[in-house]
N, C-alpha and C positions, 0 to 999 in steps of 0.2 A: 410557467416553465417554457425556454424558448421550442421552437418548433424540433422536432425526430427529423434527424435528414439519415438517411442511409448511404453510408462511403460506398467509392467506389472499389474495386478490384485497385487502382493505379495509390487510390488513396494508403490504401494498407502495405501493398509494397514500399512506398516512401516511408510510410511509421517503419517498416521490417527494416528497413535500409537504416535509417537515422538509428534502431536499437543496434544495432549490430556495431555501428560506428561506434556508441557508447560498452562496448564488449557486454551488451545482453545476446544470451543465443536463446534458438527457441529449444523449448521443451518439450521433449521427444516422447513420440508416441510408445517408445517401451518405459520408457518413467512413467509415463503414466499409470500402466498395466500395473508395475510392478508396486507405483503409491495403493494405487488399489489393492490390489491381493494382500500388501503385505499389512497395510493399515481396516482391512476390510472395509473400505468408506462406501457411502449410499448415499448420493445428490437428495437433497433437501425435497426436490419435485422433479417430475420424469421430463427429462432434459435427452435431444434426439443431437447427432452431430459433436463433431472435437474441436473444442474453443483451444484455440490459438494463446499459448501462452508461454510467456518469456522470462527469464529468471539470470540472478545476479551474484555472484560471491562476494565479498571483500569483510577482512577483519573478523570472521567468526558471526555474520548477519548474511543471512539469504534474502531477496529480495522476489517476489515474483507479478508478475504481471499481467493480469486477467484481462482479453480484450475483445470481447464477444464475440471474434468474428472465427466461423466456421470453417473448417482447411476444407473439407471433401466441399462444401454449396459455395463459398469463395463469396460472403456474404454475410452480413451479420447475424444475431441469433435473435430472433423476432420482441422476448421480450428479457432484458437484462442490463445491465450496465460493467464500465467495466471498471477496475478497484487494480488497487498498490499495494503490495503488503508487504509486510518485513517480516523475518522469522528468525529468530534470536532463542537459543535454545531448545529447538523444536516447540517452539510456541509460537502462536500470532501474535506481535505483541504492539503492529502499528498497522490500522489500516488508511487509505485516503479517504474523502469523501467519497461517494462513488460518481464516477462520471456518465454523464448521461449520453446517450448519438445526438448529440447535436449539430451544428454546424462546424465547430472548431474539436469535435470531441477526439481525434487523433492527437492532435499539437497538443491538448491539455492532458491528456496520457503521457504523452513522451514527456510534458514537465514534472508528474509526479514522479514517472521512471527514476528521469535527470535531479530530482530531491532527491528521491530515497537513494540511488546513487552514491551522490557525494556525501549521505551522513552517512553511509555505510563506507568508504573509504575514507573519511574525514574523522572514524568513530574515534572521541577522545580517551583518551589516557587521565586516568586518574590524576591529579598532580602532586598527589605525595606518593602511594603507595606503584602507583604505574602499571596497573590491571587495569583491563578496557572497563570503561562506565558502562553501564547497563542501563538499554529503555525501559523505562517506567511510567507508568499511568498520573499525570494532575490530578489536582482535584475535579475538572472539566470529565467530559465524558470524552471526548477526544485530544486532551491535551498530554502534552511528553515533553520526559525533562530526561536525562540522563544522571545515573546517581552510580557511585560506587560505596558498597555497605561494609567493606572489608575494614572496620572497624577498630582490630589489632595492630593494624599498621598506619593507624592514622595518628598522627600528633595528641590530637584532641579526644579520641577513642569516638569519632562521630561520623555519620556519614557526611559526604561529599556531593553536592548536587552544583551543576551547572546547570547552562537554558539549554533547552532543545534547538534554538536555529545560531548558537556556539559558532560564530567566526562564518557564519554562511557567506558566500559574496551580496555586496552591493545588489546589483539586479535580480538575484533570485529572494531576495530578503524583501525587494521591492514589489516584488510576485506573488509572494506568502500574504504580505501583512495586507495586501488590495487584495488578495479572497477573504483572507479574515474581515476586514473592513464589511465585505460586501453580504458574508454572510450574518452581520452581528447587524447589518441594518436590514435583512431580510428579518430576522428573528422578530426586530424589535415593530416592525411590520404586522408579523402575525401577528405578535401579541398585543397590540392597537386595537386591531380587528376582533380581537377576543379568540383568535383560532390558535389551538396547541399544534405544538412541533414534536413527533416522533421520530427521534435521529433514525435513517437509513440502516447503521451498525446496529441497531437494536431489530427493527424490522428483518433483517438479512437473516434469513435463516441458514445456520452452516451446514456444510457435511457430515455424516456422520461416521465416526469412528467407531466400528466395531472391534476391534482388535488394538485397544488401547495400550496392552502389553509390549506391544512391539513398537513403542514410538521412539 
């Protein structure tokens, strides 16, 4: 794994500035309060300081954006990385790989941002019955496809599935398939060496919901 560099102060205002540009705002210390109280959640492990985090509306999918770094120390959070998630029904139902502080670890957050983004305002429309496709799990442990199950109003009485990167541009398409590229030759890496891969989404321990009722 390449070397932990720690951003600066100058570097996080740029990522703030560039979100802001793409209409993410941050995520306000009384939302948070009130995600808590009202969801009773409990941090996986005792976690000190408020991670900075930014979030997105379009089409019925919230997007938000976890990015280690601490508002009151103005500074990363010692041990974590930061993730992209989408939330579509009050579910989680995509997350990124998680990124690590590396050298480029800002710019590779604002590209996952600038992904989930544009599927979230680019979310397709069915093309018979015209209710939004819904994210769905591949067979892959990280893989998504959008499908609509509305069944009744299909020709066929069948579901409807497209691909998940559906009409993406040229260069972000060029972006995607060179990380996939890079992590299927990491995989194929370990497993030469005889060494097992433990995806990150399974290690990640979540928060906890105690007040499930209210979601």
């Amino acid at each position: 794994m390449p070397e932990k560099v720690i951003p600066k102060v100058e570097d996080f205002e740029s990522f703030k500035k560039e979100m802001n540009r793409l209409d993410f705002r941050e995520y306000g210390i009384q939302e948070f309060k009130k995600q808590f109280q009202r969801l009773g959640l409990k941090a996986p492990r005792p976690q000190t300081g408020r991670e900075v985090g930014f979030t997105f509306w379009a089409n019925d999918l919230t997007i938000f954006v976890w990015t280690t770094w601490l508002a009151e120390s103005q500074t990363i959070r010692e041990s974590d990385a930061g993730w992209v998630v989408i939330i579509q029904e009050k579910k989680a139902v995509y997350f990124s790989h998680p990124l690590y502080r590396t050298k480029k670890f800002f710019l590779n957050l604002l590209r996952q941002a600038w992904l989930a983004r544009w599927r979230a305002v680019n979310r397709p429309l069915c093309p018979e019955c015209k209710k939004y496709m819904r994210i769905v799990r591949g067979l892959a442990l990280k893989s998504r496809y959008w499908r609509c199950s509305n069944y009744a109003d299909h020709a066929l009485k069948k579901a409807i599935c497209v691909d998940w990167d559906l009409n993406l541009p040229p260069e972000a398409k060029k972006y995607v398939d060179s990380a996939r590229k890079a992590r299927a030759k990491y995989r194929k890496k370990m497993k030469e060496n005889g060494r097992s891969i433990y995806p990150a989404i399974l290690r990640r321990k979540p928060w906890a919901t105690t007040k499930p009722q209210n979601l």
